[in-house]
Backbone as a printed PyTorch tensor [residue, N CA C, xyz], in Angstrom:
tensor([[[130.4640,  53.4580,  73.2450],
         [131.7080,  54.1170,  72.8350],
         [132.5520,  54.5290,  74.0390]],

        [[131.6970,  55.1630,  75.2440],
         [133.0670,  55.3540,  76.4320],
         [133.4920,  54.5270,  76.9160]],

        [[132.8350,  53.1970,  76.6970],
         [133.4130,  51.5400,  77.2150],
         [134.8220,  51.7180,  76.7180]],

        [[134.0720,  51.9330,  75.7710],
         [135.5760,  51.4670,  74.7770],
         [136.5910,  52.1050,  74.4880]],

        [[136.2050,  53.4260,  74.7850],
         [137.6090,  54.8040,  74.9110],
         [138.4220,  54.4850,  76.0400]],

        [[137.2760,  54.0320,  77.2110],
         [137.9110,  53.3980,  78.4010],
         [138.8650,  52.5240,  78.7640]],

        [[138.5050,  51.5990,  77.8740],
         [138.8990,  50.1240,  77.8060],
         [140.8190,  50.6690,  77.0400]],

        [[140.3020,  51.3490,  76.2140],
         [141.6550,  51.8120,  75.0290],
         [142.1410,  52.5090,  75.7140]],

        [[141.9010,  53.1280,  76.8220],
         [143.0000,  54.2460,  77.9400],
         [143.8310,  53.2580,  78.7340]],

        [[142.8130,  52.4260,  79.0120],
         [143.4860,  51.4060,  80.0180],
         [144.5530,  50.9530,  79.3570]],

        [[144.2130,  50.4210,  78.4700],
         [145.7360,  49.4950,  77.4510],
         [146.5460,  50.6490,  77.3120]],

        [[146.2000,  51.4840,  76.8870],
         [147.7170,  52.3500,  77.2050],
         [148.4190,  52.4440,  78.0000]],

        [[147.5560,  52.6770,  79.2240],
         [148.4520,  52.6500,  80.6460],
         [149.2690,  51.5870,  80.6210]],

        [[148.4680,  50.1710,  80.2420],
         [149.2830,  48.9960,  80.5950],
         [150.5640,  49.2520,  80.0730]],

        [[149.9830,  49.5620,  78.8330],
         [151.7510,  49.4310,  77.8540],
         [152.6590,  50.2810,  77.9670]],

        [[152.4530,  51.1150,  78.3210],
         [153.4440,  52.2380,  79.1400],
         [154.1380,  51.9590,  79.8140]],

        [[153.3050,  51.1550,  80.9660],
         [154.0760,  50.7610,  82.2320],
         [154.9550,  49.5930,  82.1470]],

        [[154.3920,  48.5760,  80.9060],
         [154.8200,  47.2560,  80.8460],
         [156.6060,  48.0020,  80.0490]],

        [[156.5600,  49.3070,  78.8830],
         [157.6730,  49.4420,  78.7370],
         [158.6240,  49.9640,  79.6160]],

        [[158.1150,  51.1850,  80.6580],
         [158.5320,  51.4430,  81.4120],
         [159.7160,  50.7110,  82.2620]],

        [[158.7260,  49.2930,  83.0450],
         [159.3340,  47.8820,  83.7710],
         [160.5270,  47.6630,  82.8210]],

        [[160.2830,  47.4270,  81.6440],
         [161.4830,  46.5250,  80.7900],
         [162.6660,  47.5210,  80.6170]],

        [[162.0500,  48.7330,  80.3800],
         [163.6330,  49.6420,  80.3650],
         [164.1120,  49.8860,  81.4050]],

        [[163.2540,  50.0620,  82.6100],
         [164.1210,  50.5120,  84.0880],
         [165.1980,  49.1150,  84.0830]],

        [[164.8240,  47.8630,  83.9130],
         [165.5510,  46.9890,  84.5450],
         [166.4250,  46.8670,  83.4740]],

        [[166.5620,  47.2490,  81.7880],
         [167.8700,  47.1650,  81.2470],
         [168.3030,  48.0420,  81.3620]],

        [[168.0860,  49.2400,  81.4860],
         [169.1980,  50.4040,  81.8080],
         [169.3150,  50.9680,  82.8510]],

        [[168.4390,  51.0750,  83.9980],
         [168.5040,  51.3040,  84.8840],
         [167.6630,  52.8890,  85.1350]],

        [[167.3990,  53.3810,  85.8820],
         [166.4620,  53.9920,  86.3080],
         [166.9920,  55.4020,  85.5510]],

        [[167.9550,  55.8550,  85.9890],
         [168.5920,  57.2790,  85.4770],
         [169.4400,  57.5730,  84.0140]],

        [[169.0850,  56.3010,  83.4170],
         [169.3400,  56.2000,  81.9280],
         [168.4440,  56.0800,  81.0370]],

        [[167.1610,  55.7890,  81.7350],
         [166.1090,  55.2170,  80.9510],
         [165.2870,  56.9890,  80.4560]],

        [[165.1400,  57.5560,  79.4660],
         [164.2780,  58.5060,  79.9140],
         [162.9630,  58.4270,  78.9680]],

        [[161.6940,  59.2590,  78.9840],
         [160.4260,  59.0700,  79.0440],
         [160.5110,  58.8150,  77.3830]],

        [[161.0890,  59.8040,  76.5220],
         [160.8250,  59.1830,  74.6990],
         [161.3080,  58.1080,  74.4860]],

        [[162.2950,  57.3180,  75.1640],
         [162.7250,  55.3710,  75.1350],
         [161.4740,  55.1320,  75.9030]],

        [[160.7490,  55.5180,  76.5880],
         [159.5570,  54.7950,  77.1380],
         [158.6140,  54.6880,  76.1680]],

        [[158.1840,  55.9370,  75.4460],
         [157.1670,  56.6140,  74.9100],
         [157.5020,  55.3020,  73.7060]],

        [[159.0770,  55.4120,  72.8360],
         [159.2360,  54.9890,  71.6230],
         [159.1940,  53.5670,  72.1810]],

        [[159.2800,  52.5890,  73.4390],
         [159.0960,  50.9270,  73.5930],
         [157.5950,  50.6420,  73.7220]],

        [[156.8750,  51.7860,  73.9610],
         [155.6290,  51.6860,  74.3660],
         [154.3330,  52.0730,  72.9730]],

        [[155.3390,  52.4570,  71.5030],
         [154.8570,  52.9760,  70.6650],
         [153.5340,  53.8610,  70.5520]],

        [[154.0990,  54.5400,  71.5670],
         [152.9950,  56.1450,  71.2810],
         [153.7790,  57.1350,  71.7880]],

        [[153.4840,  58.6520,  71.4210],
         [154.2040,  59.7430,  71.3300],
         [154.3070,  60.0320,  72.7230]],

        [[155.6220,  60.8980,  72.8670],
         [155.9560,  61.4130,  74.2280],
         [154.6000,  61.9170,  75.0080]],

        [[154.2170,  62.7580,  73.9460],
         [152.8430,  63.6150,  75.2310],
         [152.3190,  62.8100,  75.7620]],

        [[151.6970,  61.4550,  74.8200],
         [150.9680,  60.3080,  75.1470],
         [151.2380,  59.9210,  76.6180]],

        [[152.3880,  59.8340,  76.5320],
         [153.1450,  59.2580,  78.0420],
         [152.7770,  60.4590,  79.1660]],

        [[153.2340,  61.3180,  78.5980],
         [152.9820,  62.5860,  79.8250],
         [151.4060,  62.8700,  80.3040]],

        [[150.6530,  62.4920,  79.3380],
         [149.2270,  62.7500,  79.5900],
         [148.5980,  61.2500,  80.7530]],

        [[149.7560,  60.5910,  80.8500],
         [149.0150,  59.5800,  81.9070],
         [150.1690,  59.6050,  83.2990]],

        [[150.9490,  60.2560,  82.8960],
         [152.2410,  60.3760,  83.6550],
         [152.5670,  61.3440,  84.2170]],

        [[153.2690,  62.2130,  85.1150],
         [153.7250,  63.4040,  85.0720],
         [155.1540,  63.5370,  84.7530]],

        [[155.8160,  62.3610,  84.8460],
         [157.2190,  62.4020,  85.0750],
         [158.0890,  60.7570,  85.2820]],

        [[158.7710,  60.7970,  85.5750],
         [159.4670,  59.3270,  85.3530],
         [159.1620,  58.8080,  86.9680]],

        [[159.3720,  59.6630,  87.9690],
         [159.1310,  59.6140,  89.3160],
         [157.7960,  58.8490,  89.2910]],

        [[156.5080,  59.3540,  88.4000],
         [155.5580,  58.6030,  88.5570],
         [154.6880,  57.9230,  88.1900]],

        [[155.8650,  57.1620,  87.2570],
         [156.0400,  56.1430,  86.1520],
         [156.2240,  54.9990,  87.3890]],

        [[157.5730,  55.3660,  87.9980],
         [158.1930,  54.1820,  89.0540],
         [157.0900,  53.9670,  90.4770]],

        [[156.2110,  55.3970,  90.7670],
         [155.4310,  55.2700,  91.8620],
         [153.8500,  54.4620,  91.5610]],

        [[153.7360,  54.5420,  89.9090],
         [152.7980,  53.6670,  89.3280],
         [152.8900,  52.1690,  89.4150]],

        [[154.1280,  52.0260,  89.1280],
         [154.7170,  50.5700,  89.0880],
         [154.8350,  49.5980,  90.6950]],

        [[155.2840,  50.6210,  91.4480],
         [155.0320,  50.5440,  93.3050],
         [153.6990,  49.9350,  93.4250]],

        [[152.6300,  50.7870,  92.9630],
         [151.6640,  50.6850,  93.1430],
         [150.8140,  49.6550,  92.8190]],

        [[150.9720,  49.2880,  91.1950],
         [151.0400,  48.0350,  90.8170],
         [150.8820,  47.0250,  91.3710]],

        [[152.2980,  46.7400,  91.5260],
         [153.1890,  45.4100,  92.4440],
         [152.3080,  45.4920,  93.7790]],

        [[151.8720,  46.5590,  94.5460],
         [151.2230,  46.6550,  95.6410],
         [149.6090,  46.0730,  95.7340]],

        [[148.8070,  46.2950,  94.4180],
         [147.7480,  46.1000,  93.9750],
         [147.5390,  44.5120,  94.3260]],

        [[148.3880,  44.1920,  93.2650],
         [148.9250,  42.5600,  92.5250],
         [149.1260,  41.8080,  93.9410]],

        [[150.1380,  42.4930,  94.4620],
         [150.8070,  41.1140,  95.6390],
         [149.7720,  40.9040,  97.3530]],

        [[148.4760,  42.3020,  97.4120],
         [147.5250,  42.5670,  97.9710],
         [146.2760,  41.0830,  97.3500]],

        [[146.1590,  41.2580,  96.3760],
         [145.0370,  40.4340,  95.6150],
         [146.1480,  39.0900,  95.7280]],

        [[146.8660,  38.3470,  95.5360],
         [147.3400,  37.1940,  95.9650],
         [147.4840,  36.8880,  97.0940]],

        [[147.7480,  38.0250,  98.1500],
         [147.7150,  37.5680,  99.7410],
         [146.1690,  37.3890,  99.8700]],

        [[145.1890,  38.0470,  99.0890],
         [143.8090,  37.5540,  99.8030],
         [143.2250,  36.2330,  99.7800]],

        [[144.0920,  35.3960,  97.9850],
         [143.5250,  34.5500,  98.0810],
         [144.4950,  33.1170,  99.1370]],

        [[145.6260,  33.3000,  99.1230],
         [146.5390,  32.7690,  99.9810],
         [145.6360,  32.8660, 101.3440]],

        [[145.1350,  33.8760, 102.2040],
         [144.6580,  33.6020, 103.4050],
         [143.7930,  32.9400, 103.2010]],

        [[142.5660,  32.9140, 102.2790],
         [141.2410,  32.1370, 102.0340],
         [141.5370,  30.3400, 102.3450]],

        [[142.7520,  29.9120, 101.8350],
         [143.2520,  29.0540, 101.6820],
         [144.5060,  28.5740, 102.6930]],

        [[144.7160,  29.4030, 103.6810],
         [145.6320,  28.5830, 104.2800],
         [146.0780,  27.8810, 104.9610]],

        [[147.4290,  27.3110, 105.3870],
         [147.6370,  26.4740, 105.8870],
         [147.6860,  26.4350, 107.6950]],

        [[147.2250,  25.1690, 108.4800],
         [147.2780,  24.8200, 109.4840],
         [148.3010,  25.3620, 110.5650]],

        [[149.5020,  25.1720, 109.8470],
         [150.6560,  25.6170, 110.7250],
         [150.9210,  26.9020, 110.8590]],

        [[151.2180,  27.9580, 111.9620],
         [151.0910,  29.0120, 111.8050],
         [152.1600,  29.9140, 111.4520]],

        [[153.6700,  28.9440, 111.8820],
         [154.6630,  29.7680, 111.4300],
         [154.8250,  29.4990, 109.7100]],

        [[154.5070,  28.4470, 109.2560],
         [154.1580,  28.2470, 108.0780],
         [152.8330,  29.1500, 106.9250]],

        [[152.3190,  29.4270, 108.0040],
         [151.2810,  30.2810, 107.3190],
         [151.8650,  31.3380, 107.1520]],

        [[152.2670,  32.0890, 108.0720],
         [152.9120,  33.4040, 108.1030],
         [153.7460,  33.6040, 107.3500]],

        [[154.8890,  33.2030, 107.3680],
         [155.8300,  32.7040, 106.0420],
         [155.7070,  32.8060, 104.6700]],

        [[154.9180,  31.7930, 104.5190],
         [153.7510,  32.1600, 103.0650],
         [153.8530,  32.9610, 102.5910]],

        [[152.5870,  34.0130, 103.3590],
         [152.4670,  35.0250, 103.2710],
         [153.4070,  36.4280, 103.1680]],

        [[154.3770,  36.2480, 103.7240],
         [155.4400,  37.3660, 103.6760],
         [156.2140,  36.8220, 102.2990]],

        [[156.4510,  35.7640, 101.9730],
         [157.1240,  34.7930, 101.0390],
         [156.2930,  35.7810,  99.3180]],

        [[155.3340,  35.3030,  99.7710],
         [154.5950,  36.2950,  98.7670],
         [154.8400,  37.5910,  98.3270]],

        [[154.7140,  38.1010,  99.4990],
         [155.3740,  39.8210,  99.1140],
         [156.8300,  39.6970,  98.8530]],

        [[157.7710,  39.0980,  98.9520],
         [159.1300,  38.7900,  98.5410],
         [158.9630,  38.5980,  97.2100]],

        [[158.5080,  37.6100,  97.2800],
         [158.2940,  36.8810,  95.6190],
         [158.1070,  37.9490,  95.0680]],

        [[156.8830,  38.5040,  94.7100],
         [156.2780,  39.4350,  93.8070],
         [157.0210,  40.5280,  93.6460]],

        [[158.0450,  41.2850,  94.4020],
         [158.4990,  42.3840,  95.0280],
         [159.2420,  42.9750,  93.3430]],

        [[159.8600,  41.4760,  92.9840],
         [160.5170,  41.8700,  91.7210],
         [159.9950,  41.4540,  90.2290]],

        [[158.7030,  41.3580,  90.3560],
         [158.0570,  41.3210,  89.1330],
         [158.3160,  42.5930,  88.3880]],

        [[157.7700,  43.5720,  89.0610],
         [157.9800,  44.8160,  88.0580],
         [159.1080,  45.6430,  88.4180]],

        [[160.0110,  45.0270,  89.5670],
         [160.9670,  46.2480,  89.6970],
         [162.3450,  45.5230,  90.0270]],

        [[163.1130,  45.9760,  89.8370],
         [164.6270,  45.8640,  90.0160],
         [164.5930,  46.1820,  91.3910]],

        [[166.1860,  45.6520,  91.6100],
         [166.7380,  46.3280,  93.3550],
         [166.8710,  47.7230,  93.3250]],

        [[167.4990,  48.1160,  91.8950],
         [167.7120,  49.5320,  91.6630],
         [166.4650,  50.2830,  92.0660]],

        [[165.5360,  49.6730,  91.0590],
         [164.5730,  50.5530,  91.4490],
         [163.6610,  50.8080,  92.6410]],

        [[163.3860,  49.7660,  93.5030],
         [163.1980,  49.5520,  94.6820],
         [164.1030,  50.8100,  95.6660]],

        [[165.4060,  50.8220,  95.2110],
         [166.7150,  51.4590,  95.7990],
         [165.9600,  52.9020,  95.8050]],

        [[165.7630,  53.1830,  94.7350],
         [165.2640,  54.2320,  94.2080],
         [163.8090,  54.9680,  94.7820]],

        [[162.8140,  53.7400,  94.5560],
         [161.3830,  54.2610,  95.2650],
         [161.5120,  54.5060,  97.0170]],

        [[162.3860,  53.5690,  97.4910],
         [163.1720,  53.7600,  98.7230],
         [163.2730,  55.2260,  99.4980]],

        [[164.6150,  55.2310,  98.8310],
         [165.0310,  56.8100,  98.7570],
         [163.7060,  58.6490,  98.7570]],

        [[163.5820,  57.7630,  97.3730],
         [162.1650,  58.9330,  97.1740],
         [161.3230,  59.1740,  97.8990]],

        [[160.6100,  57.9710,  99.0120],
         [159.9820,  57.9370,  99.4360],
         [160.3400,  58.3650, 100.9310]],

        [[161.1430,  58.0460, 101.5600],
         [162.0650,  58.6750, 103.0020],
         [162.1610,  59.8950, 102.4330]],

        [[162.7610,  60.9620, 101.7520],
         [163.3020,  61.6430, 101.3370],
         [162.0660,  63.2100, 101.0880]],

        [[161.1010,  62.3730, 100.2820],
         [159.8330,  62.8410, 100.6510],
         [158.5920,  62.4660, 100.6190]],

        [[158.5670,  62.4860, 101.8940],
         [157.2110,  61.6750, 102.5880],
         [156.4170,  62.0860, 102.7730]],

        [[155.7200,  63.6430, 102.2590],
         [154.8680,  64.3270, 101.7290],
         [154.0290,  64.5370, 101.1100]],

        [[154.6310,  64.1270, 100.1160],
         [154.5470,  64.1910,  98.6370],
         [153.8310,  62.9040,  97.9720]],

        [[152.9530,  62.9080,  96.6900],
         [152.2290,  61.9920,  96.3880],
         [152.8130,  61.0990,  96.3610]],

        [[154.1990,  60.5400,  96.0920],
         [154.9570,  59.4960,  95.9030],
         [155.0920,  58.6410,  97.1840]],

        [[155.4100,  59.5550,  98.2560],
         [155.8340,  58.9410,  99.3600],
         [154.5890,  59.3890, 100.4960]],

        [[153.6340,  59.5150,  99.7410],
         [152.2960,  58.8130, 100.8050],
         [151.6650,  57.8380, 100.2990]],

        [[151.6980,  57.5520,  99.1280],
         [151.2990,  56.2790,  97.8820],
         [152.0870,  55.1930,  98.5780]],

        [[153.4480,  55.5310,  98.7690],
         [154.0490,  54.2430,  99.0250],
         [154.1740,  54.0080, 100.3220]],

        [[153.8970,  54.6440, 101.4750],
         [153.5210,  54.0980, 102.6310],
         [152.0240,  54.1690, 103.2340]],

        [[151.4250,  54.1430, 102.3210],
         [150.2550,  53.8580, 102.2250],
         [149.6920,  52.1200, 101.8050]],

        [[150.5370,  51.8660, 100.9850],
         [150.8610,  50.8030, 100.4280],
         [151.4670,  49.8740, 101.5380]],

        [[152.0590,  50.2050, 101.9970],
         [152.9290,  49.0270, 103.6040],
         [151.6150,  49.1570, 104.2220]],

        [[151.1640,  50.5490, 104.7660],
         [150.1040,  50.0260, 105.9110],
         [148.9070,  49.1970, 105.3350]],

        [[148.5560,  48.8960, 104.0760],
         [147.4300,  47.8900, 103.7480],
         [148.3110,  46.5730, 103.7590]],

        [[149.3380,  46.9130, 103.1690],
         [150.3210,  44.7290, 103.3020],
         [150.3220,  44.8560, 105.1350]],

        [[150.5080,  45.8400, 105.5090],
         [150.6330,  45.1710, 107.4840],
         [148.8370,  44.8090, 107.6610]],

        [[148.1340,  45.2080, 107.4580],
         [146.8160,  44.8500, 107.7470],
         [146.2380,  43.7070, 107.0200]],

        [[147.1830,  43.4570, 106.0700],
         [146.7380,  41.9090, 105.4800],
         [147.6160,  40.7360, 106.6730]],

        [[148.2650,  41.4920, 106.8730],
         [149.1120,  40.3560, 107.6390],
         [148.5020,  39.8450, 108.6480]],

        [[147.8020,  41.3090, 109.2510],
         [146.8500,  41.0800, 110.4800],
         [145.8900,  40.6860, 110.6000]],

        [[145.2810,  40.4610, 109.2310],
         [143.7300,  39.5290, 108.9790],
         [144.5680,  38.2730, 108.7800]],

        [[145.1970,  37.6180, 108.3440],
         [145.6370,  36.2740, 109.2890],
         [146.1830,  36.2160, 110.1710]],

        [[147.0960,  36.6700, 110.8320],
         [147.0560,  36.6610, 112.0360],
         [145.3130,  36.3760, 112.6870]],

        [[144.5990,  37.0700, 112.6530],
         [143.3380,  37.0990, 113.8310],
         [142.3310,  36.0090, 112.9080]],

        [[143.2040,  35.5050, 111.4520],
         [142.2530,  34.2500, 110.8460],
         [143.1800,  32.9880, 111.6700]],

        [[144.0460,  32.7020, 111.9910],
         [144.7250,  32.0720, 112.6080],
         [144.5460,  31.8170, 114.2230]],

        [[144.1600,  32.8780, 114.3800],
         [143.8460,  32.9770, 115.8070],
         [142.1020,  32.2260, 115.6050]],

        [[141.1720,  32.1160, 114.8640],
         [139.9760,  31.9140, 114.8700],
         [140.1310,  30.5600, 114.5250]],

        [[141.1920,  30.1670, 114.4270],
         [141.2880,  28.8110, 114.6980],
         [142.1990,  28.2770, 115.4420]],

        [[142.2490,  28.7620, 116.0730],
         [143.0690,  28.2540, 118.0050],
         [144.7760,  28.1790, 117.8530]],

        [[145.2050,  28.8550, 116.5970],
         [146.8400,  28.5580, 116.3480],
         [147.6970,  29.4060, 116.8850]],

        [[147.3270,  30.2910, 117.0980],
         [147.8480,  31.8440, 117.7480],
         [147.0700,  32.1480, 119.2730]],

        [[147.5710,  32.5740, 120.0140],
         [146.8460,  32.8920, 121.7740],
         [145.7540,  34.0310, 121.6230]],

        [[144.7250,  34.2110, 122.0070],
         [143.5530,  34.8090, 121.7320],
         [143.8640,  36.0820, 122.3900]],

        [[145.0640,  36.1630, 123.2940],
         [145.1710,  37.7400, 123.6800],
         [145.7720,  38.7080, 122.9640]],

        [[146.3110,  37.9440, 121.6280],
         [147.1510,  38.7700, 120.7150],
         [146.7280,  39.7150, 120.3770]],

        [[146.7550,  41.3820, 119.9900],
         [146.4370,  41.8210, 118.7230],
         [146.7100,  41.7100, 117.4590]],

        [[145.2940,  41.4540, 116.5170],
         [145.6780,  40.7330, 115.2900],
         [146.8980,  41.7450, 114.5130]],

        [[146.3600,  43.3510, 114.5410],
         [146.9760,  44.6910, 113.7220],
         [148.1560,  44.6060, 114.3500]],

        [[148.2270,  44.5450, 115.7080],
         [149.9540,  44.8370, 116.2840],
         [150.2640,  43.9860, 115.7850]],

        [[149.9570,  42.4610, 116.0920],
         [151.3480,  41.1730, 115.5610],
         [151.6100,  41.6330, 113.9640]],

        [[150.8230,  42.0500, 113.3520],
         [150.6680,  42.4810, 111.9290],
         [151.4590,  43.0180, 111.1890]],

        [[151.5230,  44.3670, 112.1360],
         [152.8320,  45.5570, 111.9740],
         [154.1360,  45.0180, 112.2060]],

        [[154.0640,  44.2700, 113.5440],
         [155.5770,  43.7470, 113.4800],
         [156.4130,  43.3070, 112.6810]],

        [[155.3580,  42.3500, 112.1630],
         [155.3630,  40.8340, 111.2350],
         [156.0000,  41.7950, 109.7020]],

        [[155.3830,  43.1960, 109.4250],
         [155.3740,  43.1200, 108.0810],
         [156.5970,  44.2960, 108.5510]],

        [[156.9760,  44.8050, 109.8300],
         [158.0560,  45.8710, 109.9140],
         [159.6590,  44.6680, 110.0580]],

        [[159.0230,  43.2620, 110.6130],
         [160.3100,  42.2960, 110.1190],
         [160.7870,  41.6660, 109.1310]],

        [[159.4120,  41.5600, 107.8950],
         [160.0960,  41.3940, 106.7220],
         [160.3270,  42.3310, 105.5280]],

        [[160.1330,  43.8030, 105.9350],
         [160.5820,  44.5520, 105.6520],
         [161.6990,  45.2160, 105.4080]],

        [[161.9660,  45.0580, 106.8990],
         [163.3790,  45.4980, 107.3360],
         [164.7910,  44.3540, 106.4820]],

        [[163.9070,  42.7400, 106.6030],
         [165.0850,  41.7730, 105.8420],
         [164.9730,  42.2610, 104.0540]],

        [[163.9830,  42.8580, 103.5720],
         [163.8600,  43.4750, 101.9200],
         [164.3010,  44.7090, 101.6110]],

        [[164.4460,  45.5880, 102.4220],
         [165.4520,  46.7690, 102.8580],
         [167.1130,  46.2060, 102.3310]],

        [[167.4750,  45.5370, 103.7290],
         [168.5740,  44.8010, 103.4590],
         [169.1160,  44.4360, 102.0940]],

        [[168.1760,  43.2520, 101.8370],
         [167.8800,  42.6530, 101.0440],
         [168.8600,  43.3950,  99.5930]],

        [[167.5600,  44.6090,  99.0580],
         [167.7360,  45.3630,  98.0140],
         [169.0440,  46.2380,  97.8530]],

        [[169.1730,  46.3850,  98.8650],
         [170.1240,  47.3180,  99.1240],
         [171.8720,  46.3790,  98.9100]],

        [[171.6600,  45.1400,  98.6910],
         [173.0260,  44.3940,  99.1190],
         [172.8930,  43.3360,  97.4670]],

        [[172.9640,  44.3920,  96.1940],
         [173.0400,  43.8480,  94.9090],
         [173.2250,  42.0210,  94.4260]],

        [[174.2450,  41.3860,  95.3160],
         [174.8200,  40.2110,  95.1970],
         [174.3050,  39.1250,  96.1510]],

        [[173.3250,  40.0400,  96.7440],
         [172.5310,  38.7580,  97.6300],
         [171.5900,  38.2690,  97.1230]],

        [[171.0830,  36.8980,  97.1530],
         [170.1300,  36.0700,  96.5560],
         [168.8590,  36.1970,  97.3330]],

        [[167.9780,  36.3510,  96.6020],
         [166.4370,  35.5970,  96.8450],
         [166.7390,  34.6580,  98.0020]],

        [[167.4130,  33.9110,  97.8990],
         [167.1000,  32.1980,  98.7850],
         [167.7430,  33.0660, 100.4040]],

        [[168.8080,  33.7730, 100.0180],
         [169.3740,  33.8100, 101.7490],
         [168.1230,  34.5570, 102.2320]],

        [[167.3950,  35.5470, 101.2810],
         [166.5390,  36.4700, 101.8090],
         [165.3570,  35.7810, 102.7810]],

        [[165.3350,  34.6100, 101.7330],
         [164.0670,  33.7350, 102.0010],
         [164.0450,  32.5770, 103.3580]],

        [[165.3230,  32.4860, 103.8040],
         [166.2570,  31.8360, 104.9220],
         [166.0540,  32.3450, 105.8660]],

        [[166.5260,  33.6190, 105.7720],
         [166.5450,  34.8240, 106.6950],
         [165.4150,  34.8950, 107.4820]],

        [[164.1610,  34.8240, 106.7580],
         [162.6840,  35.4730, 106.8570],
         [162.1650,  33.9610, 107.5030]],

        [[161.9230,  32.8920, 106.9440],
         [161.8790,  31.5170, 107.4040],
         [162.2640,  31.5370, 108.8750]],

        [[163.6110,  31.6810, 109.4100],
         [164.0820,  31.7910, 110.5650],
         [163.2610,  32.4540, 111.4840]],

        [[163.9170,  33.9130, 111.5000],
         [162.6190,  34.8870, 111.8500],
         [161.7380,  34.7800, 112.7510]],

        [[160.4870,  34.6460, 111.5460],
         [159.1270,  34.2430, 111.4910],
         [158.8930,  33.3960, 112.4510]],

        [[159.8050,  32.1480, 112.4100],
         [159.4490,  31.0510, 113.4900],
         [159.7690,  31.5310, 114.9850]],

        [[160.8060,  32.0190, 114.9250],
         [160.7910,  32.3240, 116.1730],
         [160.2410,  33.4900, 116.9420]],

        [[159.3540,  34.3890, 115.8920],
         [158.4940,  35.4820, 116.5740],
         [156.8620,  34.2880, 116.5750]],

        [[156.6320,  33.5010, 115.4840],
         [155.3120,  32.6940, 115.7940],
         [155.3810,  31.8020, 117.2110]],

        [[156.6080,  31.8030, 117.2520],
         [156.8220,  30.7100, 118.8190],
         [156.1750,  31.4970, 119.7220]],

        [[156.8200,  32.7950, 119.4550],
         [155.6140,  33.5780, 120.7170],
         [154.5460,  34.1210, 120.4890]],

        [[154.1000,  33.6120, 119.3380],
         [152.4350,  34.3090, 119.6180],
         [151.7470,  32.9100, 119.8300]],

        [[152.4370,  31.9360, 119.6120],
         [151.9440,  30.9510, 119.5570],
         [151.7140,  30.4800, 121.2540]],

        [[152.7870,  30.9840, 122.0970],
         [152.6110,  30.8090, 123.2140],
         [153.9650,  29.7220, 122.9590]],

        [[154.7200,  29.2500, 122.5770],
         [155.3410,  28.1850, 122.7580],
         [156.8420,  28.4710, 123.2600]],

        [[157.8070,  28.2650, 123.9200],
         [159.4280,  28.4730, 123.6900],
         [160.0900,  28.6450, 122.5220]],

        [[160.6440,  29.1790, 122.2900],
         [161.2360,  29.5790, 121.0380],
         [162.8480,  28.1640, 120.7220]],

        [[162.4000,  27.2220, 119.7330],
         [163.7480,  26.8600, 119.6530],
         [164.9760,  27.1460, 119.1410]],

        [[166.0910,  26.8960, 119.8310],
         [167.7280,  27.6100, 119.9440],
         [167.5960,  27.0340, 118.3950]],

        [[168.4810,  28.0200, 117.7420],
         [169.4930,  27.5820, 116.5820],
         [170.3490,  27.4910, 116.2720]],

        [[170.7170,  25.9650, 115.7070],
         [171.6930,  25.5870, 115.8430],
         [173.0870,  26.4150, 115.3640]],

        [[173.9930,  26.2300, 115.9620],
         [175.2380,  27.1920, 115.2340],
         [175.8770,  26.4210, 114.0110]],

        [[176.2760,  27.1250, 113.4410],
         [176.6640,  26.7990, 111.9050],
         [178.0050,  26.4200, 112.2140]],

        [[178.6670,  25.3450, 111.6040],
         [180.0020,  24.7440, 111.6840],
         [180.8250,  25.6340, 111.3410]]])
């Protein structure tokens, strides 16, 4: 029987959160409030509050989520990857792009953003940079899996190139979110570019010029 009380808590959570996702992104974060959650998620307000405290950590659940999720696909992506290293790397950041908007809007991103600079104290905003420093340390177990196969210079640090790596495609998803009318693809351009020319130097190689645009 506690299997199964268990099992039935869990599905709640899911469905909470799964209504949660669908209303933040049609109405947007500060329109959406917890009885449209409670009533898409068909169980009573308390219901919601008893797994929730608040809408704040409804959205820091959903962070977390997406953080869980796009963690467990980078593991199996490194198990598996590819030869080339600026290509590998790529991938991998490509991944956390990708996934970034499964469960969340720019808004809301905009939003966990904010909350999280704002206060960085607080369970929200140690959850969520807590969350970057495990994606920079995934970065850095390939990095030093890359390096264990002669693609990267053996004097690197795997954690520093790591941090960089995940404080440069960060900084382009920052951007990114923040600039409503920009696409996925320039984001993904952007980061492509980049990448190659910071792998040129771990790689040990010259970095090649790019070309100027007509």
């Amino acid at each position: 029987m506690t299997g199964l009380r268990e099992r039935q808590k869990a599905g709640r959570r899911r469905d909470i959160l799964a209504a949660a996702s669908q209303l933040f992104a049609k109405q947007g974060f500060a329109d959406t409030s917890v009885e449209a959650i409670a009533a898409q998620a068909q169980v009573g307000t308390g219901t919601v509050y008893n797994y929730f405290s608040s809408k704040g950590d409804l959205l820091m659940a959903l962070v977390a989520l997406d953080g869980e999720q796009v963690r467990a696909k980078g593991k199996r992506y490194i198990a598996g990857v590819a030869s080339d290293p600026a290509e590998a790397i790529y991938g991998l950041l490509a991944i956390y792009v990708d996934h970034s908007l499964v469960h969340l809007t720019k808004e809301l991103w905009r939003n966990a953003m904010a909350t999280a600079l704002t206060q960085a104290d607080s369970p929200f905003g140690l959850g969520y940079f807590e969350n970057d420093r495990l994606l920079a340390l995934q970065v850095g177990e390939l990095v030093a899996a890359l390096q264990a196969r002669g693609k990267l210079r053996a004097g690197i640090d795997p954690a520093t190139a790591g941090s960089a790596l995940f404080i440069l495609v960060n900084g382009l998803f920052m951007h990114f979110v923040a600039q409503e009318k920009m696409p996925k693809s320039a984001l993904h351009a952007r980061l492509r570019a980049q990448v190659g020319q910071f792998v040129a130097g771990l790689a040990g190689e010259q970095p090649q010029p790019q070309r100027k645009r007509a």
